[in-house]
N, C-alpha and C positions, 0 to 999 in steps of 0.2 A: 480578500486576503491576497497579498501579494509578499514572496520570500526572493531576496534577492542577494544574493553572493557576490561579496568584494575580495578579490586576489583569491579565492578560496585554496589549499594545498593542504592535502595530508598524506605523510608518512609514518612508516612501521621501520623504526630504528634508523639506518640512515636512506632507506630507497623510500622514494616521493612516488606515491601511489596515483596522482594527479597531484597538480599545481598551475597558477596564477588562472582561475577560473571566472570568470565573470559573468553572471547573467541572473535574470530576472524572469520568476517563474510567474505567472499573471492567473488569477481567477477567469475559470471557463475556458481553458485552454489544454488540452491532454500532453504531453512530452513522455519520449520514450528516450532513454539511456543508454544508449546501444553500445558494443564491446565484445569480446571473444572471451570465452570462461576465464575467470583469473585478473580480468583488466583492470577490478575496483570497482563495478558499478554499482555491487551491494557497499561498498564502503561511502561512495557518495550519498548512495539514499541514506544511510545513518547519519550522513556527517547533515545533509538535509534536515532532517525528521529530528535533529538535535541529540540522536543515540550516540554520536560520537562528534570530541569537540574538534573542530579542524587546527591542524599545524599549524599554518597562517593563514590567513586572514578575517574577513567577519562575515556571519549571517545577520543578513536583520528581520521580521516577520510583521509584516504593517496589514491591521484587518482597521476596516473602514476609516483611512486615513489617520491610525492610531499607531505609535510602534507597539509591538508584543514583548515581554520578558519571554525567555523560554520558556519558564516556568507555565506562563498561560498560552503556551502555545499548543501543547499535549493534549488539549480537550479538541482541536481545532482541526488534528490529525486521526487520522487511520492506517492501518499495516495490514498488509498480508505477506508472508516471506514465509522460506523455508528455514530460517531460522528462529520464526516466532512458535513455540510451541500454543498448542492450546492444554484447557486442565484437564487430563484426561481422565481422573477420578470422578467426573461428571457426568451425568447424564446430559445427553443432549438438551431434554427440558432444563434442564439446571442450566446448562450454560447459558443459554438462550436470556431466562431468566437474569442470572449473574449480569450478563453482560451490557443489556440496557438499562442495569442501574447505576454502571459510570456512561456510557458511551448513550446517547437518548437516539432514537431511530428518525430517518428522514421524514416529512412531513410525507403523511398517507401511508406509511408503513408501521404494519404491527407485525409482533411474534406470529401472530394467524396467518400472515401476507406472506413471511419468511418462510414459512413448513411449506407453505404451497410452491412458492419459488423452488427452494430446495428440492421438491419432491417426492421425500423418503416416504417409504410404507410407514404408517403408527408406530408401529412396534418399535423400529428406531432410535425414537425421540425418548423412549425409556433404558436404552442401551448405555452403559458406559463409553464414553468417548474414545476409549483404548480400544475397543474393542471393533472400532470402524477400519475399515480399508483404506492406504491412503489415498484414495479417491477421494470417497468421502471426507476426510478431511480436512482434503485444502478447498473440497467445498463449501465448507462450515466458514472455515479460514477466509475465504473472499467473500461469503454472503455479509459474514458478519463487518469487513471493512467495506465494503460499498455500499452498505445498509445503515450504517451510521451515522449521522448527522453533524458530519465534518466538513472542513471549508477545503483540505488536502488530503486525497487519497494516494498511500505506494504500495504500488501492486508489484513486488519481484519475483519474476520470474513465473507468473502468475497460472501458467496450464501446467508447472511439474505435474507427475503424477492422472494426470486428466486424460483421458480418452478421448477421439474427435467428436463423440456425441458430449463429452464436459468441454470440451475446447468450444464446443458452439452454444451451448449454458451459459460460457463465460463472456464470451462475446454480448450475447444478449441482456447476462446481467447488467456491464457498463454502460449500454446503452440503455437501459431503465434506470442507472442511476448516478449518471456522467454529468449530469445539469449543475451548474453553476458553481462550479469546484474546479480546483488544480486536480489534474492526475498525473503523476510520473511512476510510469511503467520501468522496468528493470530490465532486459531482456538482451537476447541474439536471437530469437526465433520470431519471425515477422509475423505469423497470428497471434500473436500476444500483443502487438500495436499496430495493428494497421489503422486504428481507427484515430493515431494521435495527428497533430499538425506541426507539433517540431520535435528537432532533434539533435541530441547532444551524443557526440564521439568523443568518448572518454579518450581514446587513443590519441585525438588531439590535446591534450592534455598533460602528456608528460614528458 
């Protein structure tokens, strides 16, 4: 899977939030977004990830030398963001459930694998989702996108919320599940991408 952006620019009425962008995000490769609160960099991962259309110019999504419709691009991705909620009428088991019956899970991974990743006591997994700290669940939130069986992971802003003992859970999830995928990270705080190899300044950009 390789997404790559021609003149990419998008605006909110007439201020250009970035413009004339160009580049090419490659399988197996991590990128971090980097930018000071405010800059756009959740706007680009949407305008990425096909949430939102760009002002000008095009995205194209090519998996094994085929181009993608957007439309079959969505099974192909993953999100964790603070502005994706999850259902929180749910029990943990439910969701878990729900969830790997659109999104199917990484080879070697089962619901079993994920409760032990995660860690919670039992009792948890019967709790309604509303009723977790949000600790817990932006850890549900990135188990469930790095545990996926997508060809692109975006992780923004990915330790809100997390403790340095979840800042080093998350660390270690990526690295159990960073193999042979695009990751583009979201961030201004350097442990949330130290582990990437490029990197895009949205400041250069507008």
């Amino acid at each position: 899977m390789n997404i790559t952006l021609h003149n990419i620019g998008r605006r909110y009425n007439r201020e250009w939030i970035f413009r004339h962008l160009d580049y090419t995000f490659s399988l197996g490769t991590s990128y971090a977004i980097l930018g000071p609160n405010g800059s756009g960099k959740s706007t680009l991962m949407k305008v990425i990830s096909g949430a939102l259309s760009p002002s000008e110019g095009e995205l194209s999504y090519v998996l094994n030398s085929s181009k993608l419709e957007l439309d079959a691009c969505y099974a192909q991705l993953s999100l964790a963001a603070p502005y994706v909620d999850l259902i929180e009428e749910f029990t943990l088991d439910e969701l878990l459930v729900f969830h790997v019956k659109f999104k199917p899970l990484l080879a070697g991974f089962t619901i079993p694998k994920i409760k032990e990743i995660l860690g919670f006591q039992d009792t948890v997994y019967h709790k309604e989702i509303k009723n977790f700290s949000s600790g817990m669940k932006q850890r549900v939130k990135l188990i469930l996108a790095c545990c996926s069986d997508t060809s692109v992971l975006f992780l923004d802003e990915p330790t809100s919320n997390l403790d340095k003992e979840g800042e080093k859970w998350y660390l270690d999830l990526v690295e159990l599940t960073k193999k042979n995928r695009i990751i583009i990270i979201g961030s201004n705080q350097e442990h949330e991408y130290s582990f990437c190899q490029e990197f895009i300044q949205i400041m250069d950009y507008k």
